[in-house]
C-alpha positions as CSV (number, residue, x, y, z in Angstrom):
1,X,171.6,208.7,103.9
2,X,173.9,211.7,104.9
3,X,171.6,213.6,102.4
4,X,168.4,213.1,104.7
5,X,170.5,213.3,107.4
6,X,171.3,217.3,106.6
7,X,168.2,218.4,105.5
8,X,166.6,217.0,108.7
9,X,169.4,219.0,110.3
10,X,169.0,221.8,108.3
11,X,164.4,221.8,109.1
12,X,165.4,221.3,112.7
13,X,167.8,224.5,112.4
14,X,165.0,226.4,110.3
15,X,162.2,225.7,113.1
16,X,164.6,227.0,115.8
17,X,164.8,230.0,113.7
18,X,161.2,230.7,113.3
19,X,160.0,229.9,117.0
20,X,163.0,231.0,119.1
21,X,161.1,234.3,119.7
22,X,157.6,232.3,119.4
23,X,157.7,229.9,121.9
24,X,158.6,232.5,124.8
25,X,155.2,234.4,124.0
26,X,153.5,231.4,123.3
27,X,149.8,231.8,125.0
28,X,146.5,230.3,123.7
29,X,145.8,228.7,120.3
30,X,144.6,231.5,118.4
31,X,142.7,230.5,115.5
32,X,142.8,233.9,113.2
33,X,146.6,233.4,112.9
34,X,145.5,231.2,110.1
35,X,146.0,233.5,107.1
36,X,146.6,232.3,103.6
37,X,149.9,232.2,102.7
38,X,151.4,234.5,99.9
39,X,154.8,234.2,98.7
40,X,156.0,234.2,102.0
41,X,160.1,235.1,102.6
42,X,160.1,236.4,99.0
43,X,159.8,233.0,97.7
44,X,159.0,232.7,93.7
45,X,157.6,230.4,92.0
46,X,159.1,227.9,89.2
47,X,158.3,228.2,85.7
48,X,158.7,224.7,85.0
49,X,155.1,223.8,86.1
50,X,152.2,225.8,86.3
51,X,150.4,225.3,90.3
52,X,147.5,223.0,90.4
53,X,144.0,224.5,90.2
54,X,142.9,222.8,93.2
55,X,143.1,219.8,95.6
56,X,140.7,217.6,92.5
57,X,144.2,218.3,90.3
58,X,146.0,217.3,92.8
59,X,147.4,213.2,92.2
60,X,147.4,210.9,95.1
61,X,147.8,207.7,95.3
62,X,148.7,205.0,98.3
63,X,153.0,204.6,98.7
64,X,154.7,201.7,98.5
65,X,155.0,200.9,102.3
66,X,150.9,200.3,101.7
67,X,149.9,202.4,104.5
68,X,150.7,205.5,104.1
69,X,148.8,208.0,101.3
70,X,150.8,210.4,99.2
71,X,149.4,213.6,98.0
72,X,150.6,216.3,95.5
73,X,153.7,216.2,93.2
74,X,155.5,213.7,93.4
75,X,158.9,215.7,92.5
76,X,158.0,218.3,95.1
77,X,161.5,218.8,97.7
78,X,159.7,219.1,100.4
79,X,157.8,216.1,102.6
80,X,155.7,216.9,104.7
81,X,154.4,213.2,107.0
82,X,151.3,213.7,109.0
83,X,150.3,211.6,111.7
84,X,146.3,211.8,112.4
85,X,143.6,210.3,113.6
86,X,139.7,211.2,112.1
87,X,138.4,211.6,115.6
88,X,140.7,214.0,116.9
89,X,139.8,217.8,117.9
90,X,143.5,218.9,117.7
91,X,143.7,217.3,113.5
92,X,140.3,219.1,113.1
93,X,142.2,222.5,114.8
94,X,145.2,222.4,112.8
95,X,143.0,221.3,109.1
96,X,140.1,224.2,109.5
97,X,141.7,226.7,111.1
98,X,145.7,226.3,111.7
99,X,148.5,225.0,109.5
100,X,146.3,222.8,107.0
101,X,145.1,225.5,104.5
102,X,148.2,226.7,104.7
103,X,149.8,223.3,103.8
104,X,147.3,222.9,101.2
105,X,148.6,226.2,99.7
106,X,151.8,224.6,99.2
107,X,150.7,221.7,97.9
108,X,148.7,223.3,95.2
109,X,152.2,225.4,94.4
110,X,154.1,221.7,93.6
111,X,156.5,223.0,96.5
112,X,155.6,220.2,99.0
113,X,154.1,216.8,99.0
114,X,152.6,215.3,101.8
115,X,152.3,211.8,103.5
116,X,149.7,210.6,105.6
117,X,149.4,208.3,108.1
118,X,145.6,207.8,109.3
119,X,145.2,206.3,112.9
120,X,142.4,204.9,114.7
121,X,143.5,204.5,118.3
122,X,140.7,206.7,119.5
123,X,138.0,203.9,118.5
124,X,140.2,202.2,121.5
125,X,140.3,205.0,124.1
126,X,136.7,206.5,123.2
127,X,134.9,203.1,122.4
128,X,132.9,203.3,118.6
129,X,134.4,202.2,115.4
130,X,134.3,206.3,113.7
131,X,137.9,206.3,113.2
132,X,138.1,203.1,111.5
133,X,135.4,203.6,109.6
134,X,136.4,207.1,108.7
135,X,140.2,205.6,107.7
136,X,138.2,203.0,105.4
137,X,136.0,205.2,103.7
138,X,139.2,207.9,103.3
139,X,141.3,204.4,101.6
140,X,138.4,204.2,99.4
141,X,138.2,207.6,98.3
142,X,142.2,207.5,96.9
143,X,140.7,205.0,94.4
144,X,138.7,207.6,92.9
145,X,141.7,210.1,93.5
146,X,139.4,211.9,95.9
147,X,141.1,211.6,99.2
148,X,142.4,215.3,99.6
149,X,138.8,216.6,99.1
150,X,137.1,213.9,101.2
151,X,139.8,214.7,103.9
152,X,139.2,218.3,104.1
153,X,135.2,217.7,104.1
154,X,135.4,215.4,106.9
155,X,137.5,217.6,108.9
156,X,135.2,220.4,108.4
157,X,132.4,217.9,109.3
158,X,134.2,216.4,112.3
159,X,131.4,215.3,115.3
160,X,132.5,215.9,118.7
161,X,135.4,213.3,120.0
162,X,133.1,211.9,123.0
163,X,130.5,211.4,120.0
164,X,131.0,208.1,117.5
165,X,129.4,209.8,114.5
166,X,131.6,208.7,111.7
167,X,128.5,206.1,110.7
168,X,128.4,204.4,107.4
169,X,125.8,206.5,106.2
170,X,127.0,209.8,107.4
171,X,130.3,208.9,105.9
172,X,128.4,208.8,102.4
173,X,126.3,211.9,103.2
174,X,129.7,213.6,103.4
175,X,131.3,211.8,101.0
176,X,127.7,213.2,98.6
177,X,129.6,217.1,98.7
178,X,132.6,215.6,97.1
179,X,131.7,215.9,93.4
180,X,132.2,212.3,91.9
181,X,133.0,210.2,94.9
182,X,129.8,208.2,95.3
183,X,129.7,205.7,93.4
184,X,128.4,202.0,93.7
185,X,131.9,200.8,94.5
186,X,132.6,203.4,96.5
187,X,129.3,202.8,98.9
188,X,130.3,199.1,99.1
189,X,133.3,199.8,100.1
190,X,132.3,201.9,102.8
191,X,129.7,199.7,104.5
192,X,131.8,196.4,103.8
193,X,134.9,198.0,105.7
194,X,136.8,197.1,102.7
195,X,139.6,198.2,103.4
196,X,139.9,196.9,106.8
197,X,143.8,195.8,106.7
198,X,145.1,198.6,105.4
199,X,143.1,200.5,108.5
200,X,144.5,197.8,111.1
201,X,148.1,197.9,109.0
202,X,148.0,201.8,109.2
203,X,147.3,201.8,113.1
204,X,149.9,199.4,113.6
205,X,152.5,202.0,111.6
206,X,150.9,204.7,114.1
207,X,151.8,202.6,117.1
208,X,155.1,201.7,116.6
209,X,156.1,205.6,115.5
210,X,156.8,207.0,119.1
211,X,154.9,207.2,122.2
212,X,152.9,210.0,123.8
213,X,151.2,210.4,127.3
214,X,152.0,206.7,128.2
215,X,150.2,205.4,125.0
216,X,151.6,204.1,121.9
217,X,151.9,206.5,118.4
218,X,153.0,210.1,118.8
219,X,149.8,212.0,119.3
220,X,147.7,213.4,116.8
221,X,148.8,215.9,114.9
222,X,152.1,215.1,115.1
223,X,154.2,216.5,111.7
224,X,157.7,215.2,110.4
225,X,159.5,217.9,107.9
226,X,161.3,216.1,105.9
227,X,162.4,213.5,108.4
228,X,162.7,215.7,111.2
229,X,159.7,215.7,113.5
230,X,158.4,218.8,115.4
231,X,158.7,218.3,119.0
232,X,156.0,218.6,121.2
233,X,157.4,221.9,122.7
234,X,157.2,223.4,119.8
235,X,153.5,222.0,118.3
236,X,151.9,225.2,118.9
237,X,153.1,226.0,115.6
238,X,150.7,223.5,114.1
239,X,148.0,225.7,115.3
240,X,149.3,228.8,114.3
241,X,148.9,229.5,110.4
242,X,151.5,232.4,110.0
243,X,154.4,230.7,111.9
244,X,153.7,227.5,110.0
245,X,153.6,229.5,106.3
246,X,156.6,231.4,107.5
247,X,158.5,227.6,109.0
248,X,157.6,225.6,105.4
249,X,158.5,228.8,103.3
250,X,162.5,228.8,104.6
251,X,162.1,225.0,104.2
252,X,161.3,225.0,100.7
253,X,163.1,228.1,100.2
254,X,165.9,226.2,101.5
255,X,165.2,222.9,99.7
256,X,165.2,224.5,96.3
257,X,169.0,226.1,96.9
């Protein structure tokens, strides 16, 4: 316990460090911060293990707690727990064009593993069932160890917010450019909402993690650093690629010392 307790000390410490300057000249998201990250902050990497090819190397698997889903090495130092919902603009911001590729960069280097925690409150607010759904079909793609890819692809592919379009059979059209997800299971699955609980037991986890705006659950994104959670003053770094390479690269850096 006083372990956690100092490295959440020590990431809240880091992200004071890298957004002290930051936050005073913050302005408006700007999506071509998102470069891909090199060895930022003359990190190197271990010889012990050789960086996955890409996310289909990459193992996953739903965590103990049954509601959250685990990618990348499972000895990595680093946690990163994401807190997202399917329907929001802001996840789709931070995935295509802000921190996400840069957090998939790490991932792929064994140097952080990542939770996730997939909401559907926006069903609720916007009226539809495209976040559920989406959450279903994305519980169904772990079983084929697919989840990272079909995450990133629906992302990419994200309809507007006001616009329910995460249907059952545009879920499997997308789910078509993710090279050996369809499958008959996998298609029943989807249009049976098999994996209903886990979507209503995953909400619930949202719910009861914070509140935001009045409402219940954090807001989406919303990322915890190994235990510590970035406040909402300082989100803009979720949006920002280089600040978030340059945050996670003293955290690891830091983690591996």
């Amino acid at each position: 316990m006083r372990l956690k307790r100092g490295r959440r000390r020590l990431t809240a410490a880091v992200l004071t460090g890298v957004l002290g300057a930051a936050v005073v000249s913050c302005g408006p998201r700007n999506p071509a911060a998102a470069a891909t990250p090199g060895r930022a902050g003359g990190e190197h990497q271990s010889p012990a293990k050789a960086d996955y090819a890409g996310l289909a190397d990459v193992p996953e698997q739903v965590e103990p707690d049954g509601t959250s889903i685990l990618v990348g090495d499972p000895q990595a130092l680093t946690t990163v727990h994401l807190y997202e919902d399917p329907r929001c603009p802001y996840c789709k911001e931070f995935e295509t064009t802000g921190g996400g590729p840069v957090l998939t960069q790490y991932v792929l280097r064994r140097k952080v593993k990542v939770e996730y925690t997939m909401a559907s409150f926006l069903d609720g607010r916007l009226g539809g069932n495209g976040s559920k759904k989406a959450v279903n079909a994305l519980r169904a793609a772990v079983e084929e160890r697919k989840f990272a890819e079909y995450h990133t692809v629906l992302y990419q592919s994200q309809p507007p917010e006001e616009v329910d379009g995460f249907t059952d059979a545009r879920l499997l059209q997308l789910a078509s450019k993710v090279k050996g997800l369809r499958s008959p299971s996998f298609d029943t699955a989807v249009k049976s909402m098999k994996y209903q609980a886990f979507v209503d037991s995953t909400e619930k986890v949202f719910s009861a993690a914070g509140h935001y705006n009045g409402h219940a659950g954090p807001g989406t994104p919303t990322a915890e650093v190994d235990g510590y959670r970035i406040p909402v003053e300082y989100s803009g770094l979720l949006y920002k690629g280089d600040l978030f390479d340059r945050y996670l690269a003293r955290v690891t850096r830091r983690a591996a010392t």
